[in-house]
C-alpha positions as CSV (number, residue, x, y, z in Angstrom):
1,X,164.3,65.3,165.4
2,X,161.6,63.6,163.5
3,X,161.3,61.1,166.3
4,X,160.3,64.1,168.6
5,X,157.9,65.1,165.7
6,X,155.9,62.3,165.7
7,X,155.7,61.9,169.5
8,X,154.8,65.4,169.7
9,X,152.0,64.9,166.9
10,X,150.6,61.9,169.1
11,X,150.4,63.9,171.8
12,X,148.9,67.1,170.0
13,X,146.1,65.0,167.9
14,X,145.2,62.7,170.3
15,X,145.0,64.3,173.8
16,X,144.4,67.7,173.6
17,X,141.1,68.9,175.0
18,X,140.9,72.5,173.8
19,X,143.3,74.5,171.9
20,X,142.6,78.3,171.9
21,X,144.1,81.8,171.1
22,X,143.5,84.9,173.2
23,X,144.2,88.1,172.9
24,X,144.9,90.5,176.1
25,X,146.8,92.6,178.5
26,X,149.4,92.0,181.3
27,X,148.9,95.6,183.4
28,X,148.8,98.0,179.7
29,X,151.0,95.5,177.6
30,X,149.3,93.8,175.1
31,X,150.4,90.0,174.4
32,X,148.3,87.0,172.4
33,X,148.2,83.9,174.6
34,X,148.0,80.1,172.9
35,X,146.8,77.7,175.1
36,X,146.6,73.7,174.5
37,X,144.7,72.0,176.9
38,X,145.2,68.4,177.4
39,X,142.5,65.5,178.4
40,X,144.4,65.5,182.1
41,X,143.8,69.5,183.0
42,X,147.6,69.8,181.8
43,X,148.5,73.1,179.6
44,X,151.3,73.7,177.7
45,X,151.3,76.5,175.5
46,X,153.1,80.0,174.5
47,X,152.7,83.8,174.7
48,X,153.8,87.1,173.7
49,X,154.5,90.3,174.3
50,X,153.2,92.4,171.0
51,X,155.9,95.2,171.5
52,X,158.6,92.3,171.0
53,X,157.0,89.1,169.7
54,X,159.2,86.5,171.2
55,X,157.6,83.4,172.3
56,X,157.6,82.4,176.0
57,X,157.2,78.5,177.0
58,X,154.5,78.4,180.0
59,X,153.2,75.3,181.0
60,X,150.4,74.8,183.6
61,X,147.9,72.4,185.0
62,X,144.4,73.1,186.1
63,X,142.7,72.4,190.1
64,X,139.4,73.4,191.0
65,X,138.8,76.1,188.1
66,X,142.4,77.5,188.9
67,X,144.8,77.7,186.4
68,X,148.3,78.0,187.6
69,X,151.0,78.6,184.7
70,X,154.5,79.4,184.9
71,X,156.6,81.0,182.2
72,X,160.1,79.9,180.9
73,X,163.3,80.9,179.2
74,X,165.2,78.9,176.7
75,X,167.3,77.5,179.6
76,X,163.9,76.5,181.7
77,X,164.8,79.0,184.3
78,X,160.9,80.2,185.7
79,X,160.6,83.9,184.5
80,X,157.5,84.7,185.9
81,X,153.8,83.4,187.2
82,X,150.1,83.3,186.0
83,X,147.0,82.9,187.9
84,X,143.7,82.5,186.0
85,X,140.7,82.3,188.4
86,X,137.6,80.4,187.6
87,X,139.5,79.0,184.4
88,X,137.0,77.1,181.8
89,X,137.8,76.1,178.0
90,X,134.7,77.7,177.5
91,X,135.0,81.6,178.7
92,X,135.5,83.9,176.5
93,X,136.4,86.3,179.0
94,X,139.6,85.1,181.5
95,X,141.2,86.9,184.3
96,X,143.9,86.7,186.9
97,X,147.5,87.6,188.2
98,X,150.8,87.7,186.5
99,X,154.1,87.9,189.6
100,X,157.2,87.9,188.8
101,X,159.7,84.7,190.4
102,X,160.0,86.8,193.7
103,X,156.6,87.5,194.4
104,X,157.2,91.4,194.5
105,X,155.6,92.8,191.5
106,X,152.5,91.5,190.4
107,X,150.3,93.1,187.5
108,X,146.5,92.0,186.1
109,X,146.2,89.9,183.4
110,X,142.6,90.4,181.6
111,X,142.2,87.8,178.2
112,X,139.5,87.3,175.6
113,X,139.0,84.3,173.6
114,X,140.1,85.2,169.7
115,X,138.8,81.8,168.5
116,X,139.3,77.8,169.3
117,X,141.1,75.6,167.1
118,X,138.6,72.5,168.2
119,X,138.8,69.4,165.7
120,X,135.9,66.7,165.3
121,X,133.9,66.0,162.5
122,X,131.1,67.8,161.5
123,X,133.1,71.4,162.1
124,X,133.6,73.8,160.2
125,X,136.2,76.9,160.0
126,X,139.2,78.7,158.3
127,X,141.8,80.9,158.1
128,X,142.5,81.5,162.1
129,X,146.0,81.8,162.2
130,X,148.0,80.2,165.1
131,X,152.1,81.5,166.2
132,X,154.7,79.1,166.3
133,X,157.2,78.4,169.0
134,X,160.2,79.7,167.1
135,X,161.3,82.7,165.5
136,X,164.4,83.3,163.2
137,X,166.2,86.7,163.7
138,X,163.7,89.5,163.1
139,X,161.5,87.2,162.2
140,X,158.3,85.6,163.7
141,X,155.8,83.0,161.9
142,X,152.2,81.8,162.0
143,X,150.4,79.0,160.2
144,X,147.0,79.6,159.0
145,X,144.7,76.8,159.6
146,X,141.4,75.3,157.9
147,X,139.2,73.1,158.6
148,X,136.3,71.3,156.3
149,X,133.1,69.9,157.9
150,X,134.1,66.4,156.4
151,X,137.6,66.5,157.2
152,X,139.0,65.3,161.5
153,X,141.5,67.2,161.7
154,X,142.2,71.1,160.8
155,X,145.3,71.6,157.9
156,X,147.3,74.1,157.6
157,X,146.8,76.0,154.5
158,X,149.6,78.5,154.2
159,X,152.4,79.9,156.2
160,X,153.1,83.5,157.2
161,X,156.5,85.4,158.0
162,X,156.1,88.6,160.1
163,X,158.7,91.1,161.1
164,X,158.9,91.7,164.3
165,X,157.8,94.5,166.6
166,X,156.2,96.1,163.5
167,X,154.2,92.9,162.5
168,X,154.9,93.7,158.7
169,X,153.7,91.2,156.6
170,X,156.7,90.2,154.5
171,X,156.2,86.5,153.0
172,X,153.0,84.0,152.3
173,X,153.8,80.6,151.6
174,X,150.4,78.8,150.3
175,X,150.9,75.0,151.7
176,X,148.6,71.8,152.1
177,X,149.9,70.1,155.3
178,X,148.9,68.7,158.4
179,X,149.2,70.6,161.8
180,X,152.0,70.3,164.6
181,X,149.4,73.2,165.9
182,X,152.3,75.6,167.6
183,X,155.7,73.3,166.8
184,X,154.6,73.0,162.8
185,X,157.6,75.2,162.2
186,X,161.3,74.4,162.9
187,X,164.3,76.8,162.1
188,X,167.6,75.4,160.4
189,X,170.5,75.9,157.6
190,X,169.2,72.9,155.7
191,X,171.5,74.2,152.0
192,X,174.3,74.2,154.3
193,X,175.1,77.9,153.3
194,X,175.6,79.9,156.6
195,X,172.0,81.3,156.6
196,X,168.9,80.1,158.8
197,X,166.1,78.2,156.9
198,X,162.8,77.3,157.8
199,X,160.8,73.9,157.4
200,X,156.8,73.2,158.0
201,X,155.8,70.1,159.1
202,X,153.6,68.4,156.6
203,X,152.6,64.9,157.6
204,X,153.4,61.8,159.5
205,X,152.9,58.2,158.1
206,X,153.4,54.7,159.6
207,X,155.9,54.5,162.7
208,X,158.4,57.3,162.9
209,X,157.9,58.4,159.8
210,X,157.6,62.3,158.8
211,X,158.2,64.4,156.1
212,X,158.4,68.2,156.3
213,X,158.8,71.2,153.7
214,X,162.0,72.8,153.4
215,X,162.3,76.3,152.1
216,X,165.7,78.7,151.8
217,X,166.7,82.1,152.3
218,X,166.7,83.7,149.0
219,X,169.2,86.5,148.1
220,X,166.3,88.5,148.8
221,X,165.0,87.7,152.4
222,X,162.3,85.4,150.6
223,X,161.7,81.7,151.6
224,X,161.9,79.7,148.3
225,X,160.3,75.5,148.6
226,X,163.5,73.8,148.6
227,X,162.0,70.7,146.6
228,X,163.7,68.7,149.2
229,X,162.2,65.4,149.7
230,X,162.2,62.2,152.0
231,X,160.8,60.7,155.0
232,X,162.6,61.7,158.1
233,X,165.4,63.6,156.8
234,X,168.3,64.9,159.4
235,X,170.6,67.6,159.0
236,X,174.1,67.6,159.8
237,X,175.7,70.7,159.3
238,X,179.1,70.0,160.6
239,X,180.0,67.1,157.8
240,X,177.3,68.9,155.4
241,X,175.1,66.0,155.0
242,X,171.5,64.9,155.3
243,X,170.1,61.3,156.0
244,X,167.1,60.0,155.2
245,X,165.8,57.0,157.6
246,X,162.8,55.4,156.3
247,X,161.3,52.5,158.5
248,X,159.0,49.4,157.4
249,X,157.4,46.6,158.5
250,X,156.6,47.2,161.8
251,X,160.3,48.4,162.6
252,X,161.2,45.1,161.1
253,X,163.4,47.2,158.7
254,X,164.6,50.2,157.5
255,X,166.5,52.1,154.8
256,X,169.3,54.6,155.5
257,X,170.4,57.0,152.9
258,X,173.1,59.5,152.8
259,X,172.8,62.9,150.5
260,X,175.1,66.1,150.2
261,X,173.5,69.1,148.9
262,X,174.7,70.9,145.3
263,X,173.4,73.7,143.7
264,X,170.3,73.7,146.4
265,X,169.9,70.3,145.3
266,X,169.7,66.9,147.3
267,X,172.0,64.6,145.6
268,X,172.4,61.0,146.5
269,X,176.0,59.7,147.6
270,X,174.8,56.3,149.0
271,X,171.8,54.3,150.5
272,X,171.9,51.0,153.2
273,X,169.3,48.1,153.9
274,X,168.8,46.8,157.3
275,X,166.7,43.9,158.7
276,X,166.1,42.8,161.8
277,X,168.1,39.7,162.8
278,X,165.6,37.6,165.7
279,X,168.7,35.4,166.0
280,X,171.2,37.9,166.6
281,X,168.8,40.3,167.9
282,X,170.3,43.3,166.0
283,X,169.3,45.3,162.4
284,X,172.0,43.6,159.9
285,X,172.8,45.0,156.6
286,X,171.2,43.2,153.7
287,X,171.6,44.2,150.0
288,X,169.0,47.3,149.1
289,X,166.9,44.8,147.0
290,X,166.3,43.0,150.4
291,X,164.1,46.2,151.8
292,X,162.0,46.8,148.3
């Protein structure tokens, strides 16, 4: 999973052209559009309905100012088609067509720019909040992002949980991480108690190494910081257990360490050393002073 992160993150920070958020219609139904454009006139991106707030996949690619999308479900099946004439990163005004997979109904789609979420140095911005791909139960989330005029790269600065179809306000979670722009936030039972958790990406390091926050499902339908720590931690809920993978060296190594959780706590069960063998071609298990 934190393999995927970091691929996703090199794709997300170092390719994308122009990330914006609009705000619109599809025939009288409001939705909020999230488009990431990428450096070859790709898009990938999301969008909802504001009566419902359930993220659609659409994915697109630009030809001759034309932007042709098409929307997905969770199993990939196409779900419906957008059309954006005379498409630029730049409007602030978009319009088009929205037909469903067999072409019989077919409904105007008018959108206007809310803000970008450009990077580069010398800009400056905050607090434009962005949805994420998931959603727990009744539940929907957005990061809210900031960006200093010294700083590359825009952070996310806290994490917001809405109900959904009401858009009730019920949690803030005030963060310091670094952006996965719409994938920041992942859903999962991470105390290993039945109920569904939440995690925030927070930064990536050398390799495939990540770390994320981890917060539980109170008692009280509040998401409480876990304290769980570690670099690329997994979560297996079937034998109860997370690992921790930690590479070094250029891949020339890596630590593996095992943890059950007690009393919302990680606690440590056992913890391996491997080293890459140019003989044997193969990682071989060395004592865990070797890897320090």
């Amino acid at each position: 999973m934190k393999k995927l992160f970091f691929l996703l993150c090199t794709l997300w920070c170092s390719s994308t052209f122009a990330q914006s958020v609009y705000t619109g219609t599809i025939d009288k139904y409001p939705i909020e559009v999230i488009l990431n454009v990428y450096s070859d006139d790709e898009i990938q991106g999301i969008y909802v309905y504001s009566s419902n707030d359930e993220p659609i996949n659409i994915s697109g690619s630009i030809k001759n100012k034309v932007l042709s999308i098409l929307e997905k479900d969770a199993k990939e099946k196409v779900t419906g088609k957008m059309v954006i004439d005379k498409f630029s990163t730049k409007a602030t005004q978009l319009s088009g067509t929205w037909t469903n997979p067999t072409g019989t109904k077919s409904f105007k789609i008018a959108l206007t720019k809310k803000y970008d979420l450009d990077d580069g140095e010398g800009m400056a911005w905050s607090n434009r909040e962005l949805l994420q791909k998931v959603t727990s139960g009744n539940q929907y989330f957005k990061i809210v992002l900031s960006k200093a005029k010294d700083d590359y790269q825009a952070r996310v600065k806290a994490l917001k949980v809405f109900e959904k179809k009401t858009d009730k306000l019920l949690q803030t979670i005030a963060v310091d991480c670094q952006s996965m722009g719409i994938n920041s936030v992942e859903t999962g039972d991470f105390n290993f108690d039945g109920q569904a958790d939440i995690s925030l990406f927070e930064s990536s390091y050398a390799g495939a190494n990540t770390s994320s926050k981890y917060f539980l499902l109170d008692s009280n339908g509040q998401y409480k910081d876990s304290g769980f720590e570690g670099v690329s931690l997994t979560f297996d809920e079937k034998t109860k257990r997370i690992t921790e993978v930690n590479q070094c060296c250029a891949g020339s190594q890596y630590t593996s360490t095992l943890y059950k959780v007690a009393n919302n706590k990680m606690v440590k069960l056992e913890q391996h050393c491997f080293i890459y063998d140019e003989k044997k071609q193969d990682f071989i298990e060395r004592k865990w002073k070797d890897c320090q």
